[in-house]
N, C-alpha and C positions, 0 to 999 in steps of 0.2 A: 248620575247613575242611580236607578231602582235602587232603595232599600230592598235586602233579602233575606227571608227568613232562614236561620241559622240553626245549629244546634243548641241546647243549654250552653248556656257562659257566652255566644257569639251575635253581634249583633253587626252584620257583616254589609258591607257596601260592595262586596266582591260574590262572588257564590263560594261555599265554603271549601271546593276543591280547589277553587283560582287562592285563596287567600292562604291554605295548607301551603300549598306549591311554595308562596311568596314566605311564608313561616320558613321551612324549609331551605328555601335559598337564603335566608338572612342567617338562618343559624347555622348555615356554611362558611360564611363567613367571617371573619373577627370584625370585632365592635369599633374597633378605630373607622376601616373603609367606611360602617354608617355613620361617622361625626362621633362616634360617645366613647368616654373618657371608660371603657372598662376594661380588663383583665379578660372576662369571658362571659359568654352570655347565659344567663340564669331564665326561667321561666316568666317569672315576676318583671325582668326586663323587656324579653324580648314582646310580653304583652303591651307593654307602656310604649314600647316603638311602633309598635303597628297602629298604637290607637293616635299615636305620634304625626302619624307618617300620614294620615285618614285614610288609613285601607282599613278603617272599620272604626263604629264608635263605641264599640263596648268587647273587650275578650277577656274572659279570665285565666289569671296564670293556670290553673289546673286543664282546660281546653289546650292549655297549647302544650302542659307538659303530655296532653295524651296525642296530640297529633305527631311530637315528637317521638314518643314512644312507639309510635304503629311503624316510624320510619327507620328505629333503633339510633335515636339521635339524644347525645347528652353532652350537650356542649359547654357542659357547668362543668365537664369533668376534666383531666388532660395528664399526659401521659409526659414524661421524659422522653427522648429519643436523643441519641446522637452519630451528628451529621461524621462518619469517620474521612480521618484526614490521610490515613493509611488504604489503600483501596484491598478490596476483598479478592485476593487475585489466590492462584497456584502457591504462593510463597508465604501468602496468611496462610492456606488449609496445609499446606507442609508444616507449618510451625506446630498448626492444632491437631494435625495428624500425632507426632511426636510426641504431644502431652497425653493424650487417650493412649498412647500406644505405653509408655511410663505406667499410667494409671491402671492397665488391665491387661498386660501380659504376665503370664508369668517371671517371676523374680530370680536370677539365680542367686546361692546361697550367700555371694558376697556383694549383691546388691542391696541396695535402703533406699527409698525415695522420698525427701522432703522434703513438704512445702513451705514457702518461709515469705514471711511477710512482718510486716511494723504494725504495730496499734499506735497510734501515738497522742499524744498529747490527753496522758488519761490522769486527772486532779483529783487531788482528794476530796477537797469541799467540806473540810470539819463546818458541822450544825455549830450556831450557837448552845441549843439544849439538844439533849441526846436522841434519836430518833426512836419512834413509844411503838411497841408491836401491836399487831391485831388484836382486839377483846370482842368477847361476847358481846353480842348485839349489833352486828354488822358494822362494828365502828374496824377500818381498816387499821393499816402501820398509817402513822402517821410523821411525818419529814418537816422539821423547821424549816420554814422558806428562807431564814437568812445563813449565808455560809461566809467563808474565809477564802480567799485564796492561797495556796500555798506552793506551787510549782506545779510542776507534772513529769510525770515518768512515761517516756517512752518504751511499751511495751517488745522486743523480738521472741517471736516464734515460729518450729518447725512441725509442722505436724508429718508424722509418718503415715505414708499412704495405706499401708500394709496391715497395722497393728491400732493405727489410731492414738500413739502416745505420743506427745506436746512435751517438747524442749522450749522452755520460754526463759528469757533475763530480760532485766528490765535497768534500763541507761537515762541519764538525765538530759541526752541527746541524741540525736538522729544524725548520725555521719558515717563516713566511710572506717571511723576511728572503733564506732562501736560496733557497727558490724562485721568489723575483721574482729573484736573483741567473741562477739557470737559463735561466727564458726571457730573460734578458737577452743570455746567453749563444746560446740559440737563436736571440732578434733578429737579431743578428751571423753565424750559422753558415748560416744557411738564406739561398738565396740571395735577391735583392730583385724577382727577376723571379715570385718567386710571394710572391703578395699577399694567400693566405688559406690560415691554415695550424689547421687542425681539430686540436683536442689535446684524445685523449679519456683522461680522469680518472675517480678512486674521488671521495669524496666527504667525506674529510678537510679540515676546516676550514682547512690549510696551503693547498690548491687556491682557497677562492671567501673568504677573509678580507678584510675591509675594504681592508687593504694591496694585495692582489693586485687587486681590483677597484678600486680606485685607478690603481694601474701601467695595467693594459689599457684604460681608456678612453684612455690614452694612448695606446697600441698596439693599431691598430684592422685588424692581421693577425691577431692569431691571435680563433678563437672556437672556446669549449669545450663539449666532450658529457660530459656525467655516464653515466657507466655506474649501470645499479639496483643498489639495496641489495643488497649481498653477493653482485654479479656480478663479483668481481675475476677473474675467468675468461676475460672477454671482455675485459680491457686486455690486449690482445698481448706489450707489456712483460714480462708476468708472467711467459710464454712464455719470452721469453730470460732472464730472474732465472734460471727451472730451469738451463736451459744455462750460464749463468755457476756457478752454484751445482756444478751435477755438475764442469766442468772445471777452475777456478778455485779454488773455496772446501771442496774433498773432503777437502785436505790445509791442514790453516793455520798456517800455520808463519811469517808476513812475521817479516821484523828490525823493523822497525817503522812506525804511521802513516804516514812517508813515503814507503817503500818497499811496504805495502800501496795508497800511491796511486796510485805508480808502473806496480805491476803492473798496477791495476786497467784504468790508463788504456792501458798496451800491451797487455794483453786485449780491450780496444773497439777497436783499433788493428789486431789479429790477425784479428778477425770481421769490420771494413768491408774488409776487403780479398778477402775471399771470401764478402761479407753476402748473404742471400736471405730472402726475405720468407718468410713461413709460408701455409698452404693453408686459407684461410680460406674457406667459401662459405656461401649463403643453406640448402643443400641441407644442411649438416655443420650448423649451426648448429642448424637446425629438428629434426634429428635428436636434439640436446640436450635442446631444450626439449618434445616431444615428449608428456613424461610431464605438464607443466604442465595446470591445469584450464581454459587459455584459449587458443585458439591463435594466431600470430603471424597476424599478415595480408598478405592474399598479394600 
């Protein structure tokens, strides 16, 4: 086959829309089906396979990230998905109808809705030498790379959909033990003048276990919404974790368990004092679910 003259970077033994095209279909594909040992393919690769393959003797990665480019193709890049095992039927958008409908109708005066979820497994990581703040001259905070282990606290919390204020404790474990310990703790905190308090949950056997469903026929305030499978999205809570997580947990440095409880609990102490709910609507929601092959109902 004619050698043929090419663009810069291409030195093509194809013409350079036949050798696009074959660009193109390779980086459709994952790198195992052409023989090579990769993850995903980068520019820099997928040039050394074609010069590989002698569909040309000469291409430079930047050529091929632009031919990539014209086709909106970045296959160095990759997303999470998941394949659900739950199917998207009538009985999911029933469940997600109910929490939108929690999250944005009006409240009567003895209703409260909160979200409640676990942080868990949050350590203190005492420094060897103390962590040094920022100084003049762009020198940032600066963190001893070596730490301690010293257990971990598992964080519970409720956030109120309404007002934005956080009921958080914090357990040396994750059971049905502590979490009857929590709403116990909720019983007590939430005032008596409301008499039905909607607590909407993932769907961890710690939430609906014998023992908890024991407790709450005793306690006939609260009553629970399961969020769908792998909608931790839609527990509001999750919402303030990020927040706790960005201002909080950036730098982890506690002296210890106690003092990581300490903070935590004057961190939930710092937020009700300026708490605000989140912008939750029927409109923002649907916008989400949007792509789904069933549509909410209206």
């Amino acid at each position: 086959m004619a050698f043929t003259t090419s663009p810069a970077g291409v030195g093509s033994l194809f013409s350079p829309p036949d050798l696009a095209i074959h660009l193109v279909k390779m980086a459709c594909e994952r790198p195992d089906k052409r023989g090579r040992s990769l993850s995903q393919w980068d520019s820099a690769e997928l040039a050394r396979h074609l010069v590989t393959d002698g569909l040309t003797d000469h291409i430079s990665p930047t050529t091929v990230w632009r031919i990539l480019n014209a086709h909106q193709l970045k296959p160095w890049r990759h997303h999470m998905w998941l394949s659900p095992k739950s199917p998207r039927d009538e009985t999911f958008y029933a469940r997600v109808q109910d929490l939108i409908d929690l999250y944005t109708r009006p409240l009567a005066a003895h209703e409260v809705v909160l979200c409640v979820d676990e942080k868990t497994s949050l350590q203190p990581r005492p420094r060897r030498t103390p962590t040094k703040p920022a100084q003049p001259g762009l020198i940032p905070n600066r963190v001893e790379h070596h730490y301690r282990r010293q257990g971990a606290l598992q964080l519970f919390a409720a956030f109120d959909t309404r007002t934005g204020r956080v009921y958080g404790r914090t357990y040396d474990r994750k059971r049905q033990v502590e979490f009857i310990a929590f709403l116990t703790h909720l019983e007590a905190e939430v005032p008596a003048a409301i008499t039905t308090i909607h607590l909407v949950l993932d769907n961890v056997s710690t939430h609906h276990g014998r023992l908890v469903r024991e407790w709450l026929t005793q306690h006939p305030r609260f009553r629970l919404h399961f969020t769908p499978v792998h909608c931790s999205w839609m527990n509001q809570v999750e919402q303030w974790f990020g927040i706790l997580q960005r201002k909080r947990f950036r730098l982890v440095d506690f002296r210890s368990k106690e003092d990581l409880h300490l903070k935590i609990d004057q961190f939930i102490e710092e937020w009700n004092a300026h708490a605000h709910p989140f912008n939750w609507s029927t409109k923002s929601v649907a916008k989400v679910m949007a792509d789904c092959p069933y549509r909410m109902a209206a």
